[in-house]
C-alpha positions, 0 to 999 in steps of 0.5 A: 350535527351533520354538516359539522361532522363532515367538514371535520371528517374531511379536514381531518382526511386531509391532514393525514394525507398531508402528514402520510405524504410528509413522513413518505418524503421523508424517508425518501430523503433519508434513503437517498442520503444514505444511499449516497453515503454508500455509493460516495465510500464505495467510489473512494475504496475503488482502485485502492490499494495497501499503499495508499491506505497506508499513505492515508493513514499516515497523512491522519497521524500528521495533522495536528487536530487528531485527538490522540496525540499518543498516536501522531507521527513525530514532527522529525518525519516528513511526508517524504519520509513516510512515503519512503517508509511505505515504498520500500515496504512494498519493494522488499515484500516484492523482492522477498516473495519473487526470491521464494518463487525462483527458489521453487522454480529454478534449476539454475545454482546461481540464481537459487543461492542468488534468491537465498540472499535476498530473501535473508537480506531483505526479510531482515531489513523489512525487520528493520524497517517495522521497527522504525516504523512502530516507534515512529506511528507510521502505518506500513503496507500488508500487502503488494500493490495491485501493480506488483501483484501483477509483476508476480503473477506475470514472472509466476507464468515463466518456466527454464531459462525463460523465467530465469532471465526474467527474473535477474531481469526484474532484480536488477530493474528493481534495484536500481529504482530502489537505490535511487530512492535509498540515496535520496533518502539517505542524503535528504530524509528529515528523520535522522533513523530513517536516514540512517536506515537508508545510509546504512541498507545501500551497500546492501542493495548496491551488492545484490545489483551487482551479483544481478548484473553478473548473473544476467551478463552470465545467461546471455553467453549461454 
């Protein structure tokens, strides 16, 4: 009975070390797959940005395997289209919120009721924009670019004269990149009411250049 019983001990000792070792391996594999799970979505979101969410989530809505279709972007909107949709969102919240900086920081009339203008004209068209976009299932951006942010953070830094002349300087830079893009839109989008859009903003954005242009041509002879 002995010498059975203590080759059955042992074996059984064994065993267990060898399942103990298993079930330990184990959990080591699972901890480094979910470990790299959690490393792999943290290097995605790093230097992300409102704009590329966005982008990326319309690039979602525009495959054709996604299961609701309720929630796909028309096949009449080009990616083209959607980036449009996306930059101009950016551009107009930039544009509103430096207006509502100058119009606390300036004490010059010209820029104030310059400031005035955009913030009317461009809150109505980024109205316009939501609209369009809510009808088309195209995500817009909530929030600047870390790039913009640093633009209003640098002109929040300005004071006088100073930060009058930067700020002009900033309208009319912006604008002219921005009705670059407009005319593009209006002359090659491929959704008619983007399109439209488009067509239909330029005059506005081609007057708010110009009274730009005055008013830095203006701050130079002073």
């Amino acid at each position: 009975m002995n010498g059975c019983s203590k080759p059955g001990r042992a074996g059984g000792t064994a065993f267990e070390l060898v399942k103990s070792n298993a079930l330990n391996m184990k959990s080591l594999l699972n901890y480094l797959v979910i470990g790299s799970f959690i490393l792999g979505g943290v290097g995605c979101n790093s230097g992300s940005d409102s704009a590329e969410a966005a982008k990326d989530s319309n690039a979602v809505k525009m495959d054709s395997t996604a299961p609701d279709s309720t929630k796909m972007i028309p096949a009449t909107v080009s990616k083209a289209d959607q980036d449009f949709a996306v930059n101009t969102a950016i551009a107009g919240m930039t544009e509103i919120q430096a207006a509502q900086m100058a119009e606390q920081k300036t004490k010059a009339k010209d820029v104030k009721e310059y400031a005035e203008m955009m913030v009317t004209d461009h809150t109505a068209a980024a109205d316009k924009l939501k609209t369009i976009a809510t009808q088309k299932n195209i995500t817009l951006p909530s929030t600047l670019t870390p790039e913009a942010q640093k633009d209003l953070d640098n002109l929040q830094q300005e004071t006088g004269n100073k930060f009058d002349k930067d700020y002009m300087a900033m309208m009319v830079s912006d604008h002219k990149k921005v009705i670059g893009a407009f005319e593009n839109e209006s002359k090659n989008g491929s959704d008619a009411d983007i399109r439209a859009f488009a067509d239909s903003t330029l005059h506005t954005l081609r007057m708010h250049l110009e009274k730009a242009e005055m008013c830095q041509k203006m701050m130079k002879k002073m």
